[in-house]
mmCIF file of the C-alpha atoms, coordinates in Angstrom:
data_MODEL
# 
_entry.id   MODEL 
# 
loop_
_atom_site.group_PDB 
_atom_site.id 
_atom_site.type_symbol 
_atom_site.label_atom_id 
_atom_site.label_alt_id 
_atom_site.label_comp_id 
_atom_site.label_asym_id 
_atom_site.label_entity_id 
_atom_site.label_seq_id 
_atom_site.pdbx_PDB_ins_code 
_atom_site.Cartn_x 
_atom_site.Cartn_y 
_atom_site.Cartn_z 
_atom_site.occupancy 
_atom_site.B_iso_or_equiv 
_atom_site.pdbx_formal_charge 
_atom_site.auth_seq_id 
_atom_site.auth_comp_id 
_atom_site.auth_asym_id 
_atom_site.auth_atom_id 
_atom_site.pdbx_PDB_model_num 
ATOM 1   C CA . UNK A 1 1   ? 0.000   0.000   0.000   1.00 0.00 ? 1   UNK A CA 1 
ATOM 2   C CA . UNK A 1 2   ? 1.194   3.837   -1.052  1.00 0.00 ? 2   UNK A CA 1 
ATOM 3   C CA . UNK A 1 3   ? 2.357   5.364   2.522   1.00 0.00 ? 3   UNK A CA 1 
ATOM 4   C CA . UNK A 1 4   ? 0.365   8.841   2.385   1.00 0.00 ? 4   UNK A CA 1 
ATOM 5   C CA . UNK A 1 5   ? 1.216   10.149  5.845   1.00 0.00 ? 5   UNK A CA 1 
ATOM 6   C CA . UNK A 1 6   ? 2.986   13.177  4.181   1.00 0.00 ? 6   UNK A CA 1 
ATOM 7   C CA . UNK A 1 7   ? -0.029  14.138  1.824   1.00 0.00 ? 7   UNK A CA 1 
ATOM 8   C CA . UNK A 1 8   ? -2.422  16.611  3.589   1.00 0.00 ? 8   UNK A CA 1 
ATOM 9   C CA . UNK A 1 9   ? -6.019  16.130  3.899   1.00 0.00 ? 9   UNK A CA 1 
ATOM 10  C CA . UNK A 1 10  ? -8.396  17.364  1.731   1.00 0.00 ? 10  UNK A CA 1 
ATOM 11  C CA . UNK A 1 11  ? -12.266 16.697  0.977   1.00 0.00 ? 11  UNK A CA 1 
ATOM 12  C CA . UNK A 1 12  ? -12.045 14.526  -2.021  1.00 0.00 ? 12  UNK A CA 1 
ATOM 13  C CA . UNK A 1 13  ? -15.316 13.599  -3.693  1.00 0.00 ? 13  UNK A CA 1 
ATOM 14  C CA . UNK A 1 14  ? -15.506 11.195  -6.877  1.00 0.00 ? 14  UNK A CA 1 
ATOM 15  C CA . UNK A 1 15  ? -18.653 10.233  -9.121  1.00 0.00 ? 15  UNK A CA 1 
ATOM 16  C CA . UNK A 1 16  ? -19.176 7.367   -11.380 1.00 0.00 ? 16  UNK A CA 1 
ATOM 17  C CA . UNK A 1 17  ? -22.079 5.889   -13.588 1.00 0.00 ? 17  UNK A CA 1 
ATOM 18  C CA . UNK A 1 18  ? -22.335 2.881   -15.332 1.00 0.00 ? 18  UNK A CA 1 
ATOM 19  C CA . UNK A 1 19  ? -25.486 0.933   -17.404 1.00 0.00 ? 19  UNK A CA 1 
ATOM 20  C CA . UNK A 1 20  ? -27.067 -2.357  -17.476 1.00 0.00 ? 20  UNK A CA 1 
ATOM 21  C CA . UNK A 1 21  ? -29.190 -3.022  -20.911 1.00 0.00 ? 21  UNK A CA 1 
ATOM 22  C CA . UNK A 1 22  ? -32.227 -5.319  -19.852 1.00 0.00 ? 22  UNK A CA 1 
ATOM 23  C CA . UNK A 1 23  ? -34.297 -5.374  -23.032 1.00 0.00 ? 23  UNK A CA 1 
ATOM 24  C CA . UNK A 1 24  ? -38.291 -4.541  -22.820 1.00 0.00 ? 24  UNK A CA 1 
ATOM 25  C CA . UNK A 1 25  ? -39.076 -7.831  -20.814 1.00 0.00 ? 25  UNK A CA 1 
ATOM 26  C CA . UNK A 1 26  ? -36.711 -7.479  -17.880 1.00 0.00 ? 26  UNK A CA 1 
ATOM 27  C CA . UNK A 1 27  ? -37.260 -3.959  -17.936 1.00 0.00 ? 27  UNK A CA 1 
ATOM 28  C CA . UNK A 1 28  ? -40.870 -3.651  -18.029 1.00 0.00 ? 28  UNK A CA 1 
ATOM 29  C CA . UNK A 1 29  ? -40.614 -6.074  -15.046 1.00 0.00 ? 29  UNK A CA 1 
ATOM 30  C CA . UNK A 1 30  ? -38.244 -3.792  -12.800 1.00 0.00 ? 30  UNK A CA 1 
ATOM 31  C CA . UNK A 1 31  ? -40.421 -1.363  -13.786 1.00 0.00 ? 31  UNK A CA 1 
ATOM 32  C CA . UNK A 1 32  ? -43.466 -3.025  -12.540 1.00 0.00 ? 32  UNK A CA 1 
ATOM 33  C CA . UNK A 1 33  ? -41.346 -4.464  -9.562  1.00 0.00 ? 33  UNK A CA 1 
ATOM 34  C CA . UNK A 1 34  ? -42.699 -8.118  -10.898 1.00 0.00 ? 34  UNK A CA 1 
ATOM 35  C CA . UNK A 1 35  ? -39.427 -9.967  -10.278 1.00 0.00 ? 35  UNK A CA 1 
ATOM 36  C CA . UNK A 1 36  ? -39.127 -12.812 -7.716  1.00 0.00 ? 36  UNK A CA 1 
ATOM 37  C CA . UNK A 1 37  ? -36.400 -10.964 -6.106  1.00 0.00 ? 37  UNK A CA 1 
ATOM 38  C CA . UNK A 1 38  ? -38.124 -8.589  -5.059  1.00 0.00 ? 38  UNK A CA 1 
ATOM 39  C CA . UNK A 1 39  ? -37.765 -4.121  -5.981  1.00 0.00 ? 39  UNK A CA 1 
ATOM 40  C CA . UNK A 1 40  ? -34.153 -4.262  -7.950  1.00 0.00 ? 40  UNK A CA 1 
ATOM 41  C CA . UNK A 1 41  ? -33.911 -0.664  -7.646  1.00 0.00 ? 41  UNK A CA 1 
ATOM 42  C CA . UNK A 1 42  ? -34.024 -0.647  -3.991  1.00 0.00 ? 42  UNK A CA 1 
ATOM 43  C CA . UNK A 1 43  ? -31.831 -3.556  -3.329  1.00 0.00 ? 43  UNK A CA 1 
ATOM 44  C CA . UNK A 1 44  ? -29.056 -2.301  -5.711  1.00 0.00 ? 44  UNK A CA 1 
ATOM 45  C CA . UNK A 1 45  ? -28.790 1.496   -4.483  1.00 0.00 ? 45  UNK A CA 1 
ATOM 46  C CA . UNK A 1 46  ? -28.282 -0.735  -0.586  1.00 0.00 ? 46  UNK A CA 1 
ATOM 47  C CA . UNK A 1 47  ? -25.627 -3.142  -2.382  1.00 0.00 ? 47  UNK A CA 1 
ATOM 48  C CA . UNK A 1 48  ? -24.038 -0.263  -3.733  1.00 0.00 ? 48  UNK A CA 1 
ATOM 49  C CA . UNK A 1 49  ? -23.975 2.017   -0.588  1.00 0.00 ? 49  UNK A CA 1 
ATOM 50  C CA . UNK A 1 50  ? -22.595 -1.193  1.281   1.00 0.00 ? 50  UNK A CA 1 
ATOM 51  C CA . UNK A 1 51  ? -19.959 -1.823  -1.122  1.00 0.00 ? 51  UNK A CA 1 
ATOM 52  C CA . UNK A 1 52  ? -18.635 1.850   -1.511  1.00 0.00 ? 52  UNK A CA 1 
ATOM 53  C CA . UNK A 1 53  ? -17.960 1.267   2.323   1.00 0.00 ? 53  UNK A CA 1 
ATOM 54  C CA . UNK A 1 54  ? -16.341 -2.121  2.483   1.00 0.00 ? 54  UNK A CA 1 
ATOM 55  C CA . UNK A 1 55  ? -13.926 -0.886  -0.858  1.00 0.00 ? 55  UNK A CA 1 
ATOM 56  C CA . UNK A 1 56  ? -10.838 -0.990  1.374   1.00 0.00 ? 56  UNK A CA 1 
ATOM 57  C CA . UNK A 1 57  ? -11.847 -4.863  2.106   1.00 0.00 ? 57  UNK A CA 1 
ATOM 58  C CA . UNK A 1 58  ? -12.421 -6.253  -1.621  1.00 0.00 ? 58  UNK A CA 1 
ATOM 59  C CA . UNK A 1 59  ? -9.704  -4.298  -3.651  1.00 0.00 ? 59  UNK A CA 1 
ATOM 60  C CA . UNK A 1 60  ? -6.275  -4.956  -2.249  1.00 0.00 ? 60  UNK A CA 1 
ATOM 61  C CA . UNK A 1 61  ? -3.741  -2.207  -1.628  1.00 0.00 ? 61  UNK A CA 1 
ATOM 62  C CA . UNK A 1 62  ? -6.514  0.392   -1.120  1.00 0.00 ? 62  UNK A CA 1 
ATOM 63  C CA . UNK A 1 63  ? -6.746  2.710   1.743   1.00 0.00 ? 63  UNK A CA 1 
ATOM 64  C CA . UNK A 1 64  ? -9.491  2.476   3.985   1.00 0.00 ? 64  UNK A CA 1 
ATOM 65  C CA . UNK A 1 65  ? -11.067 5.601   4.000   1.00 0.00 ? 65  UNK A CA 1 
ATOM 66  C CA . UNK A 1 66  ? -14.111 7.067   6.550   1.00 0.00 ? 66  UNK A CA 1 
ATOM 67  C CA . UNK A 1 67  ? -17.092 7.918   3.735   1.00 0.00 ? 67  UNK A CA 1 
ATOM 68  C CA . UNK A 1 68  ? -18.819 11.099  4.933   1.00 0.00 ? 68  UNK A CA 1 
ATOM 69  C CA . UNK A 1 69  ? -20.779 10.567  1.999   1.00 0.00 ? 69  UNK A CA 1 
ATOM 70  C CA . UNK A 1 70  ? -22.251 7.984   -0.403  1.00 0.00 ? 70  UNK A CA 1 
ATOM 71  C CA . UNK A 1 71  ? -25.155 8.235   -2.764  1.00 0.00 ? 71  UNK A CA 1 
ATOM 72  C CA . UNK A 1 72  ? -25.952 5.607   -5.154  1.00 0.00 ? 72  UNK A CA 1 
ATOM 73  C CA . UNK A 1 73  ? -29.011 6.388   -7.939  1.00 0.00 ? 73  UNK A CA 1 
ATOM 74  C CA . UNK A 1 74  ? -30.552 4.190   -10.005 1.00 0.00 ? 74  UNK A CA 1 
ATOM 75  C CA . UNK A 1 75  ? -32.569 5.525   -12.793 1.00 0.00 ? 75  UNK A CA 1 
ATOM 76  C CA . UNK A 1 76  ? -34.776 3.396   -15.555 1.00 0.00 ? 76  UNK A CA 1 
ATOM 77  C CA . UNK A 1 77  ? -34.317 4.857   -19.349 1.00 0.00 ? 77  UNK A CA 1 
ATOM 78  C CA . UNK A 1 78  ? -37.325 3.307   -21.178 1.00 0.00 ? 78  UNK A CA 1 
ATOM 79  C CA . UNK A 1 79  ? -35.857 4.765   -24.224 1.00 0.00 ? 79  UNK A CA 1 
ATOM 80  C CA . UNK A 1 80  ? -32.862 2.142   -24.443 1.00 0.00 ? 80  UNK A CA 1 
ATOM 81  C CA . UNK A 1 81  ? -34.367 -0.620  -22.080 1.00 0.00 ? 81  UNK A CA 1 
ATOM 82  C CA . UNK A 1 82  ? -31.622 0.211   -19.264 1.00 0.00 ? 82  UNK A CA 1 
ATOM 83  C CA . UNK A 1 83  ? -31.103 0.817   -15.442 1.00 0.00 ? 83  UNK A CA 1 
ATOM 84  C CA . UNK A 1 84  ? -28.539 3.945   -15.422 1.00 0.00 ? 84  UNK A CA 1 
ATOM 85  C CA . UNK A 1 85  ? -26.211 3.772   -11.897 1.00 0.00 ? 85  UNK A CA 1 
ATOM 86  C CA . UNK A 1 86  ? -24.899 6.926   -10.890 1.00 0.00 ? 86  UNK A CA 1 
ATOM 87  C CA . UNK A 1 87  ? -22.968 6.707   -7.477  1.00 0.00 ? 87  UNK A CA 1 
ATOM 88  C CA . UNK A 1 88  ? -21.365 9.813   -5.620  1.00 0.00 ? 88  UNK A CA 1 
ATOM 89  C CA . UNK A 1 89  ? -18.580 9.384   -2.908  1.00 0.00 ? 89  UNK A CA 1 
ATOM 90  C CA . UNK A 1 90  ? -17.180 12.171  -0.722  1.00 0.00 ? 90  UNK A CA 1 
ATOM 91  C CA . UNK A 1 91  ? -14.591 12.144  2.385   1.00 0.00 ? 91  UNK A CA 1 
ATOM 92  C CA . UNK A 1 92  ? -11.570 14.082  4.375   1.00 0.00 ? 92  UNK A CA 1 
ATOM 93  C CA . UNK A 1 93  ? -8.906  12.607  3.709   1.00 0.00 ? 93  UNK A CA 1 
ATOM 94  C CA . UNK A 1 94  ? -5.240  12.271  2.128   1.00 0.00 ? 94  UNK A CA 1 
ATOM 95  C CA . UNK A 1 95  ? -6.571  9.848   -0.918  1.00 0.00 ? 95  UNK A CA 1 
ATOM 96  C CA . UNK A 1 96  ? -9.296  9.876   -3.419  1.00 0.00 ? 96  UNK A CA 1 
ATOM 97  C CA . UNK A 1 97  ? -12.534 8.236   -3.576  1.00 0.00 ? 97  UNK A CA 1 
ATOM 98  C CA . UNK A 1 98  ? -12.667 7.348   -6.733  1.00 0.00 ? 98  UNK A CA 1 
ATOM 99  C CA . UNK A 1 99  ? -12.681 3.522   -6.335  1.00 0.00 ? 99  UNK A CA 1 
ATOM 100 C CA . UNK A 1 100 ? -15.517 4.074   -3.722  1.00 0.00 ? 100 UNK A CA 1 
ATOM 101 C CA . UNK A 1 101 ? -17.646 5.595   -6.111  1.00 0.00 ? 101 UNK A CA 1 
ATOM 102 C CA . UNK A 1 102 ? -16.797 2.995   -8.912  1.00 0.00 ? 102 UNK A CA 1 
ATOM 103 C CA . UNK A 1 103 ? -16.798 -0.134  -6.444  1.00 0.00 ? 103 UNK A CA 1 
ATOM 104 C CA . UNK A 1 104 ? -20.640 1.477   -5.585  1.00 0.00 ? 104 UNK A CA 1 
ATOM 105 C CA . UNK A 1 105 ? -21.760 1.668   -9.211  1.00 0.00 ? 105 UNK A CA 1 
ATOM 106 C CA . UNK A 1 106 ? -20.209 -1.640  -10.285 1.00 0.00 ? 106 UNK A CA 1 
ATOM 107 C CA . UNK A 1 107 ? -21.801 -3.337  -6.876  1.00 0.00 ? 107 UNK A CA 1 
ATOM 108 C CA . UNK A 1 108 ? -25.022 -1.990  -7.883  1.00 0.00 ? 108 UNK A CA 1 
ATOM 109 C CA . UNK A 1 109 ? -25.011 -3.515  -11.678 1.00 0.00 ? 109 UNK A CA 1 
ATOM 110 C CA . UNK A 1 110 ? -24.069 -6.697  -10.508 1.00 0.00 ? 110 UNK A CA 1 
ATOM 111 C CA . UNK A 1 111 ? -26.998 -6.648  -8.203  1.00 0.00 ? 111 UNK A CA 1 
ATOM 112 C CA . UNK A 1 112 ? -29.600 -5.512  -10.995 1.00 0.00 ? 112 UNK A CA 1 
ATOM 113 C CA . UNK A 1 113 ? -28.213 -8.596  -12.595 1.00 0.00 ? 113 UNK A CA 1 
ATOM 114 C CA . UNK A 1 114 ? -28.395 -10.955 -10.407 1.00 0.00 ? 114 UNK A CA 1 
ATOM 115 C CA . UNK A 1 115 ? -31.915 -10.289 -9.178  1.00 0.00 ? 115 UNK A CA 1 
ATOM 116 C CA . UNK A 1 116 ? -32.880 -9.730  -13.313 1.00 0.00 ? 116 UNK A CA 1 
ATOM 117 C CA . UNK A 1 117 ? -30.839 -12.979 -14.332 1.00 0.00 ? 117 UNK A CA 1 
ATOM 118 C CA . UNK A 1 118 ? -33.878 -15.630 -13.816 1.00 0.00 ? 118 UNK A CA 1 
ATOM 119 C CA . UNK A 1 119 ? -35.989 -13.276 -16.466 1.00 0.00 ? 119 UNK A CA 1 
ATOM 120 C CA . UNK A 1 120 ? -33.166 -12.702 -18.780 1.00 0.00 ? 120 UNK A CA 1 
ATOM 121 C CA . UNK A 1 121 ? -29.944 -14.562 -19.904 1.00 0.00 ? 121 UNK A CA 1 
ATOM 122 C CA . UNK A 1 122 ? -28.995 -11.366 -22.297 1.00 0.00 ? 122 UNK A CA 1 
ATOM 123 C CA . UNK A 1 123 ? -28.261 -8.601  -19.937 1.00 0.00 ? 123 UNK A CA 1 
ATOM 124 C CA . UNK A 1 124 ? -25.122 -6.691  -20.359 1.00 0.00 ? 124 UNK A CA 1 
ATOM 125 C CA . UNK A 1 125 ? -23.452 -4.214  -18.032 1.00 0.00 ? 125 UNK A CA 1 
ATOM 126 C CA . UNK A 1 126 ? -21.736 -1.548  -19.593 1.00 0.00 ? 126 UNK A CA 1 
ATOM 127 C CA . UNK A 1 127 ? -19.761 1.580   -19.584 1.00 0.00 ? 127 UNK A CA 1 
ATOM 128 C CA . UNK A 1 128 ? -18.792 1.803   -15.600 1.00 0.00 ? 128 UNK A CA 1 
ATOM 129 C CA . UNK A 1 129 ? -16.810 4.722   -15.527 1.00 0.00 ? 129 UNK A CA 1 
ATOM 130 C CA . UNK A 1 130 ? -15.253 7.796   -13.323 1.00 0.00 ? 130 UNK A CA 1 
ATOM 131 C CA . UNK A 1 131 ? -16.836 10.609  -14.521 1.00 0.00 ? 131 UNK A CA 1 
ATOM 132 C CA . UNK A 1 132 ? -15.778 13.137  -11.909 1.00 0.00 ? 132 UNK A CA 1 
ATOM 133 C CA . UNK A 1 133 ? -13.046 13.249  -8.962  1.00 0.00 ? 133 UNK A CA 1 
ATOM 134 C CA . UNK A 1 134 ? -12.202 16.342  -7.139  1.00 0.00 ? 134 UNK A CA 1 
ATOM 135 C CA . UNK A 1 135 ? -9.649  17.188  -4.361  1.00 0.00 ? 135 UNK A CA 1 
ATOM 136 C CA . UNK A 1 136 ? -6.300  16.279  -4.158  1.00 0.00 ? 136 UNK A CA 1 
ATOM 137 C CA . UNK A 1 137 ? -2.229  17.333  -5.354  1.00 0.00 ? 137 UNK A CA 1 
ATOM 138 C CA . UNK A 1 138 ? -3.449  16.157  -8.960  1.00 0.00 ? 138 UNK A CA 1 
ATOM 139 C CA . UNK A 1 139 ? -6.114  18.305  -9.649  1.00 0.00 ? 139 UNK A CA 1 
ATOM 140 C CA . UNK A 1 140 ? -9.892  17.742  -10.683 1.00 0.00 ? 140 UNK A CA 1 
ATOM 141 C CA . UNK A 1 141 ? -11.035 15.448  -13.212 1.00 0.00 ? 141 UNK A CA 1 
ATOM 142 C CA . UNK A 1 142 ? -14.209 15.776  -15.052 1.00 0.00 ? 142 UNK A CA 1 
ATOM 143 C CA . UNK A 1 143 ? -15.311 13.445  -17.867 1.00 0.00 ? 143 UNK A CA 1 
ATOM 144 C CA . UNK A 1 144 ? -17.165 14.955  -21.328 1.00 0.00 ? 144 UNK A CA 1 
ATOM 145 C CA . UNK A 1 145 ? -20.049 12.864  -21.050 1.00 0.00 ? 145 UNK A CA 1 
ATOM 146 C CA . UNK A 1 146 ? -20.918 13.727  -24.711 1.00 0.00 ? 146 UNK A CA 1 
ATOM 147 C CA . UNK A 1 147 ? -17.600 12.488  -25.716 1.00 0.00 ? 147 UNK A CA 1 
ATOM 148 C CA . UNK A 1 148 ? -17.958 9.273   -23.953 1.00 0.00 ? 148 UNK A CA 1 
ATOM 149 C CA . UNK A 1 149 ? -17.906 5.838   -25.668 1.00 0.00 ? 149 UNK A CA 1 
ATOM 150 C CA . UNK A 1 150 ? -21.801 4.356   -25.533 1.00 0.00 ? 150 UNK A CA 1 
ATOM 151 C CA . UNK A 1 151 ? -23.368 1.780   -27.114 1.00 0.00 ? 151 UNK A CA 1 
ATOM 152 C CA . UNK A 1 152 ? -26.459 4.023   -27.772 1.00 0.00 ? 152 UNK A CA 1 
# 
């Protein structure tokens, strides 16, 4: 693990998004909350908070940080048959959150598929990505969404 005693704090915040493409019969059942699993949307957002907080304990070499901040949303796009996962992580501290935020959004996919897999063998997640950090000796990032590679 990267010794960061010397590095001063800072409040470091870090976003991240990704997709999972359900088709019109998985996704008219999330939407309907008609799955034997129970409300996807609800369960997901909970995986994802948990897993933004136990980062430190599934990714080796990463610090353990203390989250003042996690917020995992799940939206439905009935235009592309999709759940879009947008996750927001923010702390004190002397290292970034980006792997929070991503370990949240990825957590979260993984979840809509599991609970979606019984109705569906062809769902596909997609596109996890950083698309913000801020804080830190290296400056702010901020993704072009526009610019980004999607499949839609």
């Amino acid at each position: 693990m990267v010794d960061v005693v010397e590095k001063p704090e800072s409040v470091r915040t870090a976003t991240a998004s990704g997709r999972v493409l359900l088709g019109k019969h998985v996704y008219e059942l999330v939407k309907s909350n008609n799955l034997k699993k129970g409300d996807v949307l609800t369960v997901a957002q909970i995986a994802g908070i948990s897993a933004a907080k136990q980062t430190s304990q599934l990714i080796p070499l990463c610090h353990p940080l203390f989250l003042t901040k996690v917020d995992v949303n799940l939206t439905l796009v009935e235009s592309t048959y999709e759940v879009l996962i947008e996750s927001y992580a923010k702390c004190t501290g002397k290292t970034g959150v980006e792997m929070e935020a991503l370990s949240a959004v990825t957590v979260a996919a993984l979840t809509v598929y599991d609970m979606c897999k019984a109705a569906s063998r062809d769902l596909k997640i997609t596109d996890v990505q950083l698309t913000s950090k801020t804080g830190g000796t290296r400056g702010d990032f901020h993704r072009d969404i526009l610019s980004a590679n999607t499949d839609s």
